[in-house]
C-alpha positions in Angstrom: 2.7 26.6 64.4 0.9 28.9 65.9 0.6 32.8 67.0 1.3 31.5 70.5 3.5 29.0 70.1 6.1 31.5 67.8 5.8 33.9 70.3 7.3 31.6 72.7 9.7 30.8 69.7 10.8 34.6 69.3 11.6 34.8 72.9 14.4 31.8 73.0 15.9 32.7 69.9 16.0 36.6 71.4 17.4 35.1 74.6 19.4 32.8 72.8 21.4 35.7 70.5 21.2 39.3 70.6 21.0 41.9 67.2 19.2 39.4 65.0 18.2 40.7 61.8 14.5 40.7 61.3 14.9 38.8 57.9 16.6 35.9 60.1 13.8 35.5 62.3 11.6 35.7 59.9 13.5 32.5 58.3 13.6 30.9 61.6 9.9 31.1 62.2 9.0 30.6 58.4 6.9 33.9 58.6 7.4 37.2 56.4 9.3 40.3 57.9 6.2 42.0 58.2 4.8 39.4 60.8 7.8 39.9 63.0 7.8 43.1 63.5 3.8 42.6 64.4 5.1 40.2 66.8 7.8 42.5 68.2 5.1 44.8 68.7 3.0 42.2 70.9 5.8 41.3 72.9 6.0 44.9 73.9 2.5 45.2 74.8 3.0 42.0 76.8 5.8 44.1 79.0 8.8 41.8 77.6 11.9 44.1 76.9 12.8 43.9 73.1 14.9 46.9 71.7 16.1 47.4 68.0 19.7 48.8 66.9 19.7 50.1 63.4 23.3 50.1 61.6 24.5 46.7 60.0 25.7 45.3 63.2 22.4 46.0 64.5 18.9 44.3 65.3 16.3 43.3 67.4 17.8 42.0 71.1 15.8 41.7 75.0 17.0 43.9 77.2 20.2 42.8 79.2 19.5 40.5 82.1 15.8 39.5 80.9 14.9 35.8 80.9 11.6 34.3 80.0 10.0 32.6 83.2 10.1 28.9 83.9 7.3 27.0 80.8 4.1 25.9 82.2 3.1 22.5 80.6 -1.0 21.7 80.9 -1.7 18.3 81.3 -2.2 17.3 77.7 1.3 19.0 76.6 3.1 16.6 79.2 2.0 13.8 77.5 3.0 15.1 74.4 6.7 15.8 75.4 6.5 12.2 77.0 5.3 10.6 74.1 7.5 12.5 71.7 10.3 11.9 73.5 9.3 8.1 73.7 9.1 8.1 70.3 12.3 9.1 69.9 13.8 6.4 71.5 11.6 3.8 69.8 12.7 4.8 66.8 16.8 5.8 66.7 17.2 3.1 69.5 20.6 3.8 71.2 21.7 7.1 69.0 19.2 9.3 71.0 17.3 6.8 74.0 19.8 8.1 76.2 19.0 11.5 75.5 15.6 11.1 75.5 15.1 9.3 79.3 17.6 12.2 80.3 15.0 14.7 79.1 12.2 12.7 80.5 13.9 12.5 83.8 14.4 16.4 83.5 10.6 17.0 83.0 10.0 14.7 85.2 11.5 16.9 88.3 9.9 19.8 87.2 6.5 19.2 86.9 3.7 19.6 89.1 1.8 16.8 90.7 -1.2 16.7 88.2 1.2 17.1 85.2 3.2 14.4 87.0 0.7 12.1 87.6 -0.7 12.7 83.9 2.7 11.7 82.4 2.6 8.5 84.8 -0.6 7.2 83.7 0.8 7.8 80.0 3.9 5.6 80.7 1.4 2.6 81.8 -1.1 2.8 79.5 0.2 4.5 76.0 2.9 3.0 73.9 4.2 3.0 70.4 6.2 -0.2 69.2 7.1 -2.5 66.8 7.6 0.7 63.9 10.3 -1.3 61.9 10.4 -3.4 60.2 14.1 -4.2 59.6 16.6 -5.5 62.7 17.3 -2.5 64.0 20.2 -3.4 65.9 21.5 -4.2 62.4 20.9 -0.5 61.3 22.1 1.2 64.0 25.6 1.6 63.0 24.2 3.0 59.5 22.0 5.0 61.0 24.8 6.4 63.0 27.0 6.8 60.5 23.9 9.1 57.7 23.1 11.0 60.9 26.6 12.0 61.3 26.8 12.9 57.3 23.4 14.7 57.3 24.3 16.7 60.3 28.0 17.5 59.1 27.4 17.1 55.3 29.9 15.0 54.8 29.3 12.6 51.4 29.1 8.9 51.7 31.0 6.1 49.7 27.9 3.1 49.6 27.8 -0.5 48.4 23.5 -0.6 47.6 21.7 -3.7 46.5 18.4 -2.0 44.7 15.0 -4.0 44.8 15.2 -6.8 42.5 18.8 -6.2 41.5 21.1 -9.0 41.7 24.7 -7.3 42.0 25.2 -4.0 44.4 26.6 -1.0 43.1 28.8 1.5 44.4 27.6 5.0 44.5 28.9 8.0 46.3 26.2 10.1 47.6 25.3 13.7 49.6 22.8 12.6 51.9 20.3 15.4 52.7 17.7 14.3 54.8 16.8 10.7 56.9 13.2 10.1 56.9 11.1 7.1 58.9 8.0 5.8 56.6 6.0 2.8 56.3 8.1 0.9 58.8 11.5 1.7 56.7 14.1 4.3 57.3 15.1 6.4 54.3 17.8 8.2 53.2 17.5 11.1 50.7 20.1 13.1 49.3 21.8 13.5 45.6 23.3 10.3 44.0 26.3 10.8 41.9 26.1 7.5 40.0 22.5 8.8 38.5 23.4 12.6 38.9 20.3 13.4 40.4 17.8 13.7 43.7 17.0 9.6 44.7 15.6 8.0 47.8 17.2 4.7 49.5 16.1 2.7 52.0 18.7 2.2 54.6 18.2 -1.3 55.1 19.2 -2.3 51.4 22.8 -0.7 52.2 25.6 -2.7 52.2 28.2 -1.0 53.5 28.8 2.5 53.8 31.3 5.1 54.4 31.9 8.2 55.4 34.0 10.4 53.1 35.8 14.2 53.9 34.7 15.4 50.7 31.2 17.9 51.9 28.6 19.0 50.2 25.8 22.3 50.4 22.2 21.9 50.3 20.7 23.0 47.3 18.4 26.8 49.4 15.3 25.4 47.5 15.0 22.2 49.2 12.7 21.2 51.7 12.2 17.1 52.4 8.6 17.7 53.2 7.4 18.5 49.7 10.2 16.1 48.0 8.1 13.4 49.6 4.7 14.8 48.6 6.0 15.4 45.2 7.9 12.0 45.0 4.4 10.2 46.3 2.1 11.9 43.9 5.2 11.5 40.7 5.8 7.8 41.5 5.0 5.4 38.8 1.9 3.4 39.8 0.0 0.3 39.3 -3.5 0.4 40.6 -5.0 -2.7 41.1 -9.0 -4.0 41.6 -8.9 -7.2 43.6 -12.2 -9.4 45.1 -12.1 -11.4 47.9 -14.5 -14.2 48.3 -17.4 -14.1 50.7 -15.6 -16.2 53.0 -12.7 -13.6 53.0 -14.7 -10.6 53.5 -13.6 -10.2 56.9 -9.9 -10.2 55.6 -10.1 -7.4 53.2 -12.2 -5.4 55.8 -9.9 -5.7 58.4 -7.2 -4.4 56.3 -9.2 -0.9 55.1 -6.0 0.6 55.8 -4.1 -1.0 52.6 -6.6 0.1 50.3 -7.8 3.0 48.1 -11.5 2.0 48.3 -13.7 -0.5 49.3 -17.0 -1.4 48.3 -18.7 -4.4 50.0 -21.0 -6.5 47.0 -24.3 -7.8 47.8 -23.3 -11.5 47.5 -21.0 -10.8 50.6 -17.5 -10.5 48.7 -15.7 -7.3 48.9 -14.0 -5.5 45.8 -11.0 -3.6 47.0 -8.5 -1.2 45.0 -4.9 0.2 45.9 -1.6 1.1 44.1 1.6 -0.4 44.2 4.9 0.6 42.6 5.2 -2.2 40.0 3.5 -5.4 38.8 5.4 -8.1 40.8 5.0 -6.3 44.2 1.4 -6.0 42.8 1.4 -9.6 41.8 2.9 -11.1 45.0 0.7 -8.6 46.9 -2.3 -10.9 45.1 -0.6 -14.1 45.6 -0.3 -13.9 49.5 -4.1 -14.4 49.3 -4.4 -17.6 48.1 -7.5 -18.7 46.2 -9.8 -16.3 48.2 -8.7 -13.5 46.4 -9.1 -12.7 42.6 -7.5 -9.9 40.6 -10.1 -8.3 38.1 -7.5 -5.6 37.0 -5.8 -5.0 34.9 -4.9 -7.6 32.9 -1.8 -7.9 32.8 -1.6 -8.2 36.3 -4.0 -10.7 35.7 -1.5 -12.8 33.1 1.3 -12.3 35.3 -0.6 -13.8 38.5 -1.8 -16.8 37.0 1.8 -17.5 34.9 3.2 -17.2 38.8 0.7 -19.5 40.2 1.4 -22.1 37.4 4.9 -21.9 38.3 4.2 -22.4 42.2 1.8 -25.2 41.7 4.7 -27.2 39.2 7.1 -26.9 42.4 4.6 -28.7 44.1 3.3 -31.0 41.5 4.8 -34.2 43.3 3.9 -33.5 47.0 
């Protein structure tokens, strides 16, 4: 964020609640004390009204009556509150669509013709779909429900089949923080059956309920670095893999699913990428057929072939 936009950001929380302590908006807009009185300062020379009471029922407040004048979108910022909100819907479905045509609808009547005509020519020509890649009219209802439990942190009674596991377990868990990646939804929070900080994808949930027990967030958390931190901690397999000349095209296409390429001089392209385990890495191999050829590690390379023995005995007969 910046100068500008926590300017703005000062003036509706000032508006919103009077006597704030500097040390709160200082939290709010993730700046030091320091910096807000700096930006008290420039509000003044800017003529808005912004007195201080000392005492410890005092703090910073606008002067009685003051409201900040209508906001003045350019062009490009239209868009983006279209195409946020559009978002939004594309990706809770039903929780928050409703909400977000009502807001559409509300900047819609307030723009200006150019703005207006701006967002239009977004609705017909930009669009973001497809970003799941579980039912979700199936998740909706869990979805629901972890929203509800984030946003009153309330803890959750689940039933959770885990990747490759062939019975669910029940675990009761304080979910922190629902997150959208790679086409999956994600909840994050502390499991009580390990005793410790664990991500789950919502999809693999078998049922779920809410319980009145509640729960704090730990201050120190923030689901931002979690996720850095988890991505850069996670046990890896990194894989080389070479497609044949006549699948060159294949792997290029694909640049996004790999670490590096590196195009060979007899047309065949040697790829790397990571993966969180040797089956995924081994299917991952597999759903290329013949025209692609592990070269490491070798393991991986054991484990491909033992699969590939097994698949070509179930069709042995045909």
């Amino acid at each position: 964020m910046n100068t500008a936009a926590r300017l703005i950001t000062l003036i509706m929380l000032l508006q919103r609640r009077s006597n704030q302590k500097a040390a709160e908006l200082a939290q709010e807009l993730g700046v030091s004390r320091r910096t807000v009185h700096r930006y008290i300062a420039m509000l003044d020379e800017m003529g808005i009204p912004v007195y201080s009471e000392r005492g410890p029922h005092g703090g910073f407040s606008l002067v009685r009556g003051y409201r900040m004048p209508p906001l003045v979108f350019t062009p490009e910022e239209a868009v983006a509150v279209y195409l946020g909100a559009s978002l939004v819907g594309e990706m809770w479905g039903r929780l928050y669509q409703e909400a977000a045509q009502g807001a559409l609808a509300k900047l819609d009547n307030v723009l200006p013709d150019e703005q207006r005509h701006e967002v239009a020519w977004a609705r017909r020509t930009l669009l973001a779909t497809g970003m799941h890649r579980a039912d979700h009219t199936l998740l909706a209802p869990l979805l629901e429900k972890l929203r509800r439990a984030t946003r009153e942190r309330r803890r959750v009674a689940m039933v959770y089949r885990g990747r490759g596991q062939p019975e669910p377990l029940q675990r009761a868990l304080d979910p922190y923080a629902l997150v959208h990646r790679w086409g999956w939804w994600y909840v994050i929070g502390h499991c009580h059956l390990r005793d410790g900080l664990r991500t789950f994808r919502v999809d693999r949930i078998v049922e779920l309920m809410l319980l009145d027990q509640t729960f704090s967030v730990p201050a120190d958390f923030d689901v931002r670095e979690y996720l850095a931190v988890e991505q850069q901690t996670e046990p890896r397999v990194r894989v080389r893999m070479r497609f044949a000349p006549q699948a060159a095209l294949l792997a290029l296409d694909n640049r996004a699913s790999w670490e590096t390429v590196d195009e060979q001089p007899d047309g065949s392209v040697v790829v790397t990428f990571a993966v969180p385990d040797l089956e995924w890495a081994a299917w991952t191999a597999l759903g290329y057929g013949p025209q692609a050829v592990v070269l490491e590690p070798e393991e991986l390379r054991r484990l491909v072939g033992e699969r590939a023995r097994a698949i070509a005995a179930q069709y042995a007969s045909a």
